[in-house]
Backbone as CSV, one residue per row, in Angstrom:
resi,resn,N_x,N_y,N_z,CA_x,CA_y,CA_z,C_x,C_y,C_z
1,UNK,-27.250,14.128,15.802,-26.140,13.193,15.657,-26.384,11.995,16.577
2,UNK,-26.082,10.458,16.480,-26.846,9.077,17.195,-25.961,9.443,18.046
3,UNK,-25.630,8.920,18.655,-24.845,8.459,19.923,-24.138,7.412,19.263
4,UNK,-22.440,7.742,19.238,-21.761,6.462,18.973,-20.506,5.894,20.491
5,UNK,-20.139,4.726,20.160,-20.132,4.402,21.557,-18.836,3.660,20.572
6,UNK,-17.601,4.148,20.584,-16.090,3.589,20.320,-15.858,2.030,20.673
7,UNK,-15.402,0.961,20.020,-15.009,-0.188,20.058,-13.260,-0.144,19.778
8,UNK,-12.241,-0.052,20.580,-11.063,-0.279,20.337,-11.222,-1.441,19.188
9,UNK,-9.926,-1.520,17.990,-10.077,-2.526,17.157,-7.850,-2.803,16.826
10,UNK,-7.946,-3.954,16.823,-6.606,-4.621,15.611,-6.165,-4.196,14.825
11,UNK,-5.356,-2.589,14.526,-4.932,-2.591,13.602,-3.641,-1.643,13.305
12,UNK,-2.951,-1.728,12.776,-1.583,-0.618,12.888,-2.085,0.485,12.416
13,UNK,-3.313,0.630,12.036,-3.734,2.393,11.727,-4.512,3.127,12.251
14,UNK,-5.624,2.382,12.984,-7.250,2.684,13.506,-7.131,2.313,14.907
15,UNK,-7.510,3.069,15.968,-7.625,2.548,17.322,-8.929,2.361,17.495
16,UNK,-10.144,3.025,17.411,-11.087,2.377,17.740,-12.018,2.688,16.577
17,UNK,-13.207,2.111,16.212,-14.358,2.538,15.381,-15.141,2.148,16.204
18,UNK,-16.249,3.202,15.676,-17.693,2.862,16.245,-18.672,3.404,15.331
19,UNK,-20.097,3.025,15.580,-21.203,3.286,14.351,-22.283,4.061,15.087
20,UNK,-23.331,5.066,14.963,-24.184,5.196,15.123,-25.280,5.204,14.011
21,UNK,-26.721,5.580,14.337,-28.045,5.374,13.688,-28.519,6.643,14.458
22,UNK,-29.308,7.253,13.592,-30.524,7.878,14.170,-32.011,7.042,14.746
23,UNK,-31.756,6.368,13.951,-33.000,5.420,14.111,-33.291,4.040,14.015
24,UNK,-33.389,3.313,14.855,-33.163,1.442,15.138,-33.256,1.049,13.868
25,UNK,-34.011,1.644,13.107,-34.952,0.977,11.999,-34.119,1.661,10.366
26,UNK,-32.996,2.645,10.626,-32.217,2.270,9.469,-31.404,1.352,8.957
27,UNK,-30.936,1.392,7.922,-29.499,0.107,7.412,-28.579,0.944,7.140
28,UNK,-28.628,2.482,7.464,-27.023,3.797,7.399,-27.136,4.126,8.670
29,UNK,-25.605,4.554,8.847,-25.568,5.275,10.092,-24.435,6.080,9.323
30,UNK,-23.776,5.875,11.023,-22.698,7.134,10.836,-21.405,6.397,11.214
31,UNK,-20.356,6.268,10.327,-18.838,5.484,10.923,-18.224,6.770,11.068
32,UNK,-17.501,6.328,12.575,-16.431,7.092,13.319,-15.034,6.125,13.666
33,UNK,-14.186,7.024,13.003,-13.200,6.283,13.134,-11.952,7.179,13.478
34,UNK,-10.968,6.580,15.088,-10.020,7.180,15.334,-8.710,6.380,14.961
35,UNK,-7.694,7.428,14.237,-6.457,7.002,13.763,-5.425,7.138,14.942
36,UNK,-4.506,5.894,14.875,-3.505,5.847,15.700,-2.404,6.908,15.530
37,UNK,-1.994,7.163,14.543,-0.295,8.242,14.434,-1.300,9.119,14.616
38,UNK,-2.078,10.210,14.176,-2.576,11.132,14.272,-3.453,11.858,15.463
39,UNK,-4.235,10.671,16.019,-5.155,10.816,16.977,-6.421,11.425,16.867
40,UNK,-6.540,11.715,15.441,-7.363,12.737,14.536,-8.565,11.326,14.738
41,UNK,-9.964,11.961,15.078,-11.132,11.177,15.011,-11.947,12.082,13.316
42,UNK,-12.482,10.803,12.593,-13.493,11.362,11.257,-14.921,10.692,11.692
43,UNK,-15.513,11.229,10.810,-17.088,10.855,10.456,-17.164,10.295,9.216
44,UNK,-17.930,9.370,8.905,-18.284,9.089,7.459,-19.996,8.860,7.745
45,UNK,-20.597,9.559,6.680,-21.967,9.394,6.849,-22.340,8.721,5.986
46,UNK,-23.763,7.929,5.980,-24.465,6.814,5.079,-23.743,5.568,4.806
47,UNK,-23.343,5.281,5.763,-22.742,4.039,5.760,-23.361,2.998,5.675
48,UNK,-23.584,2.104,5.083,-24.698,0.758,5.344,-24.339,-0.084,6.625
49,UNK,-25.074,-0.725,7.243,-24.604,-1.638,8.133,-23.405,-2.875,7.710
50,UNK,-24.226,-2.933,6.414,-23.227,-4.206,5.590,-21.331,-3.492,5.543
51,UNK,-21.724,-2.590,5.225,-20.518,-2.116,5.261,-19.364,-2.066,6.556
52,UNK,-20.112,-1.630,7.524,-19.723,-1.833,9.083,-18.861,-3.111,9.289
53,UNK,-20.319,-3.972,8.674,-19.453,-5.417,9.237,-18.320,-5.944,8.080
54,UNK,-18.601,-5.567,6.961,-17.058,-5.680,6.257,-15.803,-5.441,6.703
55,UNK,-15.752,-3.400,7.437,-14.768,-3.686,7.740,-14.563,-4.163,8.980
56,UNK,-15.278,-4.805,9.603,-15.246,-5.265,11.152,-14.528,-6.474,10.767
57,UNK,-14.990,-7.112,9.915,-14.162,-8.713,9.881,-13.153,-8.477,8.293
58,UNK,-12.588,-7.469,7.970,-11.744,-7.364,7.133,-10.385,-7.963,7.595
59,UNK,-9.234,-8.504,6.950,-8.465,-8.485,7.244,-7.029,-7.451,8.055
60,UNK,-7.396,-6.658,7.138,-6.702,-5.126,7.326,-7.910,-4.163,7.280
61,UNK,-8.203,-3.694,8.539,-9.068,-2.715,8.588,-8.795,-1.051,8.332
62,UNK,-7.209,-1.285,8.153,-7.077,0.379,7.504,-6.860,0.254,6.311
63,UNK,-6.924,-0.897,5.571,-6.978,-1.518,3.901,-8.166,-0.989,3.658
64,UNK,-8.912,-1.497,4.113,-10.479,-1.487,3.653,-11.114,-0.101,3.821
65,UNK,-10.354,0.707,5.056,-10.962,1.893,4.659,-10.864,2.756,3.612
66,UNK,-9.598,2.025,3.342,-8.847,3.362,2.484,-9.385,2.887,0.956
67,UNK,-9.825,1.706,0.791,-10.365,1.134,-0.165,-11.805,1.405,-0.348
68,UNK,-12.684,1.230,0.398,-13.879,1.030,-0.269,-14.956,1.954,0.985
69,UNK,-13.922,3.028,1.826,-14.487,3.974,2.989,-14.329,5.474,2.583
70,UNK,-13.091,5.811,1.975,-12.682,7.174,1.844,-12.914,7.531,0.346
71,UNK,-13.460,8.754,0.339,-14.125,8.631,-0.825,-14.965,8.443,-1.360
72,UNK,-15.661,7.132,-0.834,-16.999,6.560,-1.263,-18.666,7.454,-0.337
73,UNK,-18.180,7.730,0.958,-18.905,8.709,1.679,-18.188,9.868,2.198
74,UNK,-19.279,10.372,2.306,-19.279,12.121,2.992,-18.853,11.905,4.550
75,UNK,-17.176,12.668,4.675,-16.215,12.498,6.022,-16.512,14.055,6.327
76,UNK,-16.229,14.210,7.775,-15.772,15.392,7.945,-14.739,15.080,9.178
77,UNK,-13.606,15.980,9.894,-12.843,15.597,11.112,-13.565,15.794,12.356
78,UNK,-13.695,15.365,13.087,-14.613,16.015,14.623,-13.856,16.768,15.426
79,UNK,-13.934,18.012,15.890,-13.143,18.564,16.183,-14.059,18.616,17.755
């Protein structure tokens, strides 16, 4: 599992995301993302980088997950 390193973020749903890689030299990693009401942290694997920065500069970043994040990759909860 990379090492991911949490970025607090803007949003009434998500407190922080962060990304890891296994390897400098992929364009997937791994999105981790912790929810505010819940406190519940997920995984989403094969994420593209492009994707990262979508929802990084999305408007609504718990829009976009729920849009074009959940579902589309393999989550599990981190316990």
């Amino acid at each position: 599992m990379p090492e991911i390193v949490m970025q607090d973020v803007t949003s009434s749903q998500i407190a922080a995301v962060g990304f890891g890689k296994d390897r400098p030299d992929q364009r997937v990693g791994t999105l981790q993302v912790t929810f505010i009401k819940s406190g519940k942290t997920w995984r989403y694997f094969g994420v593209p980088e492009e994707v990262l920065e979508d929802l990084m500069s999305a408007p609504s970043i718990g829009s976009f997950l729920n849009r074009a994040i959940r579902g589309h990759f393999d989550g599990e909860e981190v316990r």
